[in-house]
MMTF fields as JSON, N, C-alpha, C and O atoms, coordinates in Angstrom:
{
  "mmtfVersion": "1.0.0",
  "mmtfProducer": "UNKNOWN",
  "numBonds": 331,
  "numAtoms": 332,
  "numGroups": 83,
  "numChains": 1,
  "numModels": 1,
  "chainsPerModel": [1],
  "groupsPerChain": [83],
  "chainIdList": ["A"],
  "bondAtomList": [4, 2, 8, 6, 12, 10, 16, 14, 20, 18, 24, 22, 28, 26, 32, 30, 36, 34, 40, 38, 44, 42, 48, 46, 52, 50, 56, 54, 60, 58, 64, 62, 68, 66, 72, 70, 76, 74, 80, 78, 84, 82, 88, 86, 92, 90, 96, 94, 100, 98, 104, 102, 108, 106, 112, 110, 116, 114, 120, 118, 124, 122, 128, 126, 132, 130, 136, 134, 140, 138, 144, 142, 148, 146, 152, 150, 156, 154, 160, 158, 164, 162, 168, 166, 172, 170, 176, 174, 180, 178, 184, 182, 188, 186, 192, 190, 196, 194, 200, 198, 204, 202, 208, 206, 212, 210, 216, 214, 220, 218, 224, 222, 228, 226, 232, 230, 236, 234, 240, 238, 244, 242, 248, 246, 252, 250, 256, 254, 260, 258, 264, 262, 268, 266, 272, 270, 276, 274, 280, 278, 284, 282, 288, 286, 292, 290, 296, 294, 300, 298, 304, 302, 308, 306, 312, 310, 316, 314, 320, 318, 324, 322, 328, 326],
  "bondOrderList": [1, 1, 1, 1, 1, 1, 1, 1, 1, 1, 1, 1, 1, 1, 1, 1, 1, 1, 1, 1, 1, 1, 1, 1, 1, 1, 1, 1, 1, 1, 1, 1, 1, 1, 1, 1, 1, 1, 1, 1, 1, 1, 1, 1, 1, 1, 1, 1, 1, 1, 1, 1, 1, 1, 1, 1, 1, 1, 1, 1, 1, 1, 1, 1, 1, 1, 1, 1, 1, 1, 1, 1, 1, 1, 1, 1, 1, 1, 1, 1, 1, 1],
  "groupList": [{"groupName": "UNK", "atomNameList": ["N", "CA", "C", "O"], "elementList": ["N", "C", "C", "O"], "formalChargeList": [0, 0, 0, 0], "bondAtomList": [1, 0, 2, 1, 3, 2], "bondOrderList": [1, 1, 2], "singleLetterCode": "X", "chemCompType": "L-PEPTIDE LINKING"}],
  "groupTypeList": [0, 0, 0, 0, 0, 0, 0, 0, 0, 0, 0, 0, 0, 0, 0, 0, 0, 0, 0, 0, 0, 0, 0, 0, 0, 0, 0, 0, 0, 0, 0, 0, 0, 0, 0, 0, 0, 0, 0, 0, 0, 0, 0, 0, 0, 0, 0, 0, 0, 0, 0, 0, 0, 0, 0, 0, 0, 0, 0, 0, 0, 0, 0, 0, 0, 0, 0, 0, 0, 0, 0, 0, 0, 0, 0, 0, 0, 0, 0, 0, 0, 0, 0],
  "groupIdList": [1, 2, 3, 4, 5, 6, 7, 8, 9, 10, 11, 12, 13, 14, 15, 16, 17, 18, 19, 20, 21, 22, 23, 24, 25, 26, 27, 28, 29, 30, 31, 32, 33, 34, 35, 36, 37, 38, 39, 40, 41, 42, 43, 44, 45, 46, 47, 48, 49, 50, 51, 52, 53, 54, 55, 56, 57, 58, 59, 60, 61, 62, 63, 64, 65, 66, 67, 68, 69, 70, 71, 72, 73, 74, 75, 76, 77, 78, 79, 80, 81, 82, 83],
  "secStructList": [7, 7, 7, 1, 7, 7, 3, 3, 3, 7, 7, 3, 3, 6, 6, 3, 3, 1, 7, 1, 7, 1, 3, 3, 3, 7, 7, 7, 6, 6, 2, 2, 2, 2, 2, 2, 2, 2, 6, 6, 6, 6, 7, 3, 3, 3, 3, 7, 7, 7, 3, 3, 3, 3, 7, 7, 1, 1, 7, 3, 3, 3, 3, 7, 7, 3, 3, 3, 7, 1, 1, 1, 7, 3, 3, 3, 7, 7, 5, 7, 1, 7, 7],
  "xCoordList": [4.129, 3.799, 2.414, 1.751, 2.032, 0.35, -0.552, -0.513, -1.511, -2.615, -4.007, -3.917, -5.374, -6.673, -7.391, -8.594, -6.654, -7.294, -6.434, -5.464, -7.112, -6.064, -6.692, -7.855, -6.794, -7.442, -6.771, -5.554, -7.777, -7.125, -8.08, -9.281, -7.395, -7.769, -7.276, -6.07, -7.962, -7.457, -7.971, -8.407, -8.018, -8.182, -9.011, -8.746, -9.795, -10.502, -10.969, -11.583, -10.856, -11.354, -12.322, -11.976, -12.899, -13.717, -14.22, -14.483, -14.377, -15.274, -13.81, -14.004, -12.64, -11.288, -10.19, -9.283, -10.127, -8.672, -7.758, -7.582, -7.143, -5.839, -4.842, -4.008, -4.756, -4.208, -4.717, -5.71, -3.92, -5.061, -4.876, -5.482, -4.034, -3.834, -3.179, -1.958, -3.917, -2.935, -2.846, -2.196, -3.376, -2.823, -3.72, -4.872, -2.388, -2.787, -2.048, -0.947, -3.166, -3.051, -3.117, -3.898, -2.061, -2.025, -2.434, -2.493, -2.712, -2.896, -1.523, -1.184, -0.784, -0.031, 0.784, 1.539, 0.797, 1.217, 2.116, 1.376, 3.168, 4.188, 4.762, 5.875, 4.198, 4.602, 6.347, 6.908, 6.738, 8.71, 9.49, 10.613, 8.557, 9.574, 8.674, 9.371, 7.078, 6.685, 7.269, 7.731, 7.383, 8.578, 9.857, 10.412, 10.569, 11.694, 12.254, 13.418, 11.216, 10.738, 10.702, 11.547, 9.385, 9.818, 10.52, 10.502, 11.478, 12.544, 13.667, 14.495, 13.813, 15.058, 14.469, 15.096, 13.132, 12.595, 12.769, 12.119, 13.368, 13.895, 12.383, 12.222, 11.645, 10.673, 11.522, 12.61, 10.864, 11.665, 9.932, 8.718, 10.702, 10.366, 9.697, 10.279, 8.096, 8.28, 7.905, 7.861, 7.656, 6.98, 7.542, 6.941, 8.574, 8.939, 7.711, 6.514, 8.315, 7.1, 6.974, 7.87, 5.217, 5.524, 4.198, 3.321, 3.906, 2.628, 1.488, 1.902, 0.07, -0.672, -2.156, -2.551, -2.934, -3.986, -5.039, -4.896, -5.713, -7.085, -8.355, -9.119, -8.552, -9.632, -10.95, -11.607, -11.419, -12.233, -12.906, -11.999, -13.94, -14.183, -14.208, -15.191, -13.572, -12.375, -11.512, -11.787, -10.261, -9.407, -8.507, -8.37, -7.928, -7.759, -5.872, -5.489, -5.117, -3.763, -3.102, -3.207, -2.381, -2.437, -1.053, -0.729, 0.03, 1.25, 0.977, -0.092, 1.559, 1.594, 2.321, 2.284, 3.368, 4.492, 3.731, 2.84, 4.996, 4.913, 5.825, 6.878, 5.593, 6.283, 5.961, 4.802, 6.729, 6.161, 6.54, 7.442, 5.585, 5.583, 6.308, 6.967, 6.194, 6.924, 6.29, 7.023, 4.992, 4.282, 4.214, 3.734, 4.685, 4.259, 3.106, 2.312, 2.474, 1.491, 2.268, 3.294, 0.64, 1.587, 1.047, -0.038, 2.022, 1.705, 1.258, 2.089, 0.629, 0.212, 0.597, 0.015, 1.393, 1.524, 0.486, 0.546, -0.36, -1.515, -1.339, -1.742, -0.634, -0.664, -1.959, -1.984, -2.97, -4.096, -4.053, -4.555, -3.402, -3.263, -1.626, -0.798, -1.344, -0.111, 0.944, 1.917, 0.556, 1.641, 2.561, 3.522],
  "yCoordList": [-11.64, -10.632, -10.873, -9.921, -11.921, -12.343, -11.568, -11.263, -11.201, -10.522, -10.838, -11.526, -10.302, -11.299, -10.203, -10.317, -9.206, -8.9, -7.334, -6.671, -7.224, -6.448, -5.261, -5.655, -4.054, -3.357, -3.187, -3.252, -2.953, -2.399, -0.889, -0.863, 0.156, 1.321, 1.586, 1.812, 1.711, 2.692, 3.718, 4.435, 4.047, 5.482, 5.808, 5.207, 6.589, 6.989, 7.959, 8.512, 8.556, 10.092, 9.736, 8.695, 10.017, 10.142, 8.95, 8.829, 7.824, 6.929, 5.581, 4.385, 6.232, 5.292, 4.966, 5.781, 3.997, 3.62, 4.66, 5.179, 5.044, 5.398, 4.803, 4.715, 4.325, 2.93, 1.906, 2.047, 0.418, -0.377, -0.296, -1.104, 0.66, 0.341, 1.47, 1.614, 2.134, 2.873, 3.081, 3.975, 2.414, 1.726, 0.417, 0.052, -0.193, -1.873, -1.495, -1.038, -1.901, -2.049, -3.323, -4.144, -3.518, -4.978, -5.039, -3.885, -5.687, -5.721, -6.824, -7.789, -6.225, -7.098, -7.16, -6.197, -8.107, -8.535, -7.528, -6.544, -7.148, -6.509, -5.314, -5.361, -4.468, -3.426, -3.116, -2.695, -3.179, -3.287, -4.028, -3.748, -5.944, -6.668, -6.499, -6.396, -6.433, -6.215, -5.579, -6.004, -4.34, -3.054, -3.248, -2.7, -4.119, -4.696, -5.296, -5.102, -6.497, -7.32, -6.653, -6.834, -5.763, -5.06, -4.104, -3.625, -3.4, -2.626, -3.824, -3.594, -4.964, -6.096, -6.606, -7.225, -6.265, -6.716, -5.651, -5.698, -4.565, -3.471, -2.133, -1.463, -2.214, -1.491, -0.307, -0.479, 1.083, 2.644, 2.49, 2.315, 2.649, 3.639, 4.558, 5.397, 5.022, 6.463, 7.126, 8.329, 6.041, 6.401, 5.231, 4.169, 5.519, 4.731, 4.084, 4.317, 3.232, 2.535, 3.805, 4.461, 3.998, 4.797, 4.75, 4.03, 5.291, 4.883, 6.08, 7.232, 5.773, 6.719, 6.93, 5.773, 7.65, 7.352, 7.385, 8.438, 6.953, 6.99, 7.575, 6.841, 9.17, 9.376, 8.798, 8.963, 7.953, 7.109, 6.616, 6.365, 6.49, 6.021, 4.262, 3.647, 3.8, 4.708, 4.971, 4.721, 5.621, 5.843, 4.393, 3.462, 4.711, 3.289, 3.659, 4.259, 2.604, 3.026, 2.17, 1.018, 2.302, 1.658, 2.027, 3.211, 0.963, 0.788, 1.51, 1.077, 2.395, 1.944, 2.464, 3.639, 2.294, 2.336, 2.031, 1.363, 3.19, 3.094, 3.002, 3.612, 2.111, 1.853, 2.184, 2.457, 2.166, 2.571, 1.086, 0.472, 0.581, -0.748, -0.487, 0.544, -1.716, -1.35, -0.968, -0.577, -1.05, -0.09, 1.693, 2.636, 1.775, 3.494, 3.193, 4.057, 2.065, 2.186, 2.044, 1.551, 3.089, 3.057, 1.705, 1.147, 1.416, 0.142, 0.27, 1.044, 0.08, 0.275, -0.555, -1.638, -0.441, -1.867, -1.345, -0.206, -2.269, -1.277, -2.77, -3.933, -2.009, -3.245, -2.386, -1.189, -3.486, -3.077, -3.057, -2.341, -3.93, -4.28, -4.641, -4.982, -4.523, -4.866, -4.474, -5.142, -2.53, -1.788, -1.438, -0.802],
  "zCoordList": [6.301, 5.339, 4.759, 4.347, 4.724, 4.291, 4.95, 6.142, 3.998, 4.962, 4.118, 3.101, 4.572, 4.466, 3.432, 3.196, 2.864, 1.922, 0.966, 1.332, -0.038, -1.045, -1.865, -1.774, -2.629, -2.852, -4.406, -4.582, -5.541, -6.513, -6.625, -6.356, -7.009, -8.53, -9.348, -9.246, -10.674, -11.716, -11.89, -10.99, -13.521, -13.764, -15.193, -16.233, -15.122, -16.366, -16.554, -15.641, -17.842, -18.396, -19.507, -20.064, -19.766, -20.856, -21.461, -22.658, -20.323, -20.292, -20.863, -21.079, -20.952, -20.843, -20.354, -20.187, -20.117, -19.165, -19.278, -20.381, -18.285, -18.403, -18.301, -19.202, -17.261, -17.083, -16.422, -15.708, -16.624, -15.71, -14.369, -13.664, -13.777, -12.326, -11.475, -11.428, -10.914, -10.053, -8.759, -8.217, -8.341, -6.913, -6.54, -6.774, -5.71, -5.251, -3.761, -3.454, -3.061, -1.217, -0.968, -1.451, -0.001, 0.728, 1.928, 2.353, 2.613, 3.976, 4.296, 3.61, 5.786, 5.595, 6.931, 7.073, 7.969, 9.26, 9.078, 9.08, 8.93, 8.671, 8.033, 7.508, 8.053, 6.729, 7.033, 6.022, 7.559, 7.084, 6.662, 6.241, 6.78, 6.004, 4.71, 3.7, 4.434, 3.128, 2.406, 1.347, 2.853, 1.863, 1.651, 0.699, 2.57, 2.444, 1.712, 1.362, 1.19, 0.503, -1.049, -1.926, -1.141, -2.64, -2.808, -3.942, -1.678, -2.63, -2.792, -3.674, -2.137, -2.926, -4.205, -5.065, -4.246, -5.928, -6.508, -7.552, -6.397, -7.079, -7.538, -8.558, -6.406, -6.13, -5.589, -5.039, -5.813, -5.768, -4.49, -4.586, -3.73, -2.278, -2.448, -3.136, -1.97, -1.837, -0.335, -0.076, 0.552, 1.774, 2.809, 2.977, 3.366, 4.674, 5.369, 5.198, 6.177, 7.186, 8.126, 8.656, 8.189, 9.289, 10.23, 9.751, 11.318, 12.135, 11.632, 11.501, 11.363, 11.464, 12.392, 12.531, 12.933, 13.394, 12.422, 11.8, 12.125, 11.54, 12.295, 12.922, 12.173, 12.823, 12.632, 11.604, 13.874, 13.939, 15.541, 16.334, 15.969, 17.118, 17.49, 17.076, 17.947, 18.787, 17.435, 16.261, 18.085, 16.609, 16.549, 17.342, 15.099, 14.565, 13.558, 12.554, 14.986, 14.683, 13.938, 14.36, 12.873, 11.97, 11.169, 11.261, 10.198, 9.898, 8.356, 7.927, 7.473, 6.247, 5.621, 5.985, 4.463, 3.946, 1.915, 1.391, 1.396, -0.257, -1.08, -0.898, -2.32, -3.2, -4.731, -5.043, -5.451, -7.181, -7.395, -6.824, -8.425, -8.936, -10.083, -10.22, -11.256, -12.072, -13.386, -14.294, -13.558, -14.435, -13.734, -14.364, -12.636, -11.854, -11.521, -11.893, -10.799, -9.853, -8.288, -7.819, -7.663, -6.007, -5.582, -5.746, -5.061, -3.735, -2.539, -2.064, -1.842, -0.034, 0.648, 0.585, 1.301, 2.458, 3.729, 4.192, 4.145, 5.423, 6.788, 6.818, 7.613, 8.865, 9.886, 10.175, 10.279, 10.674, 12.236, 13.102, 12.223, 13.988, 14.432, 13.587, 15.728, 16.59, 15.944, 15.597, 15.678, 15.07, 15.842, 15.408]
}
């Protein structure tokens, strides 16, 4: 489930937080035991594992699956390779 790097955003209007976080991406060997993993930590699902292409030359096929954290930020699980 380890992977070599991680992404945060939040959010701001009028020069203030909205919140501190609304979405965190993982990179991660695995995106089905990752998600697996946080819905037994009682993470709410919102996007099955599923395959996507990334239009790109060449194109770039790629794993990724979602979760709501427990402040209501989304989660990304992103498997980059040997989907």
């Amino acid at each position: 489930m380890s992977g070599n790097w991680s992404s945060a955003a939040g959010s701001w209007s009028n020069g203030q937080a909205d919140r501190a976080l609304l979405h965190l991406a993982f990179n991660t060997t695995d995106c089905d035991r990752a998600l697996e993993a946080a819905r037994a930590a009682g993470a709410i699902v919102t996007a099955e594992p599923k395959t996507v292409t990334i239009p790109s030359t060449p194109p770039a096929v790629v794993g990724i699956a979602f979760c709501t954290g427990p402040d209501g930020e989304a989660i990304e699980f992103f498997q980059s390779s040997d989907v």
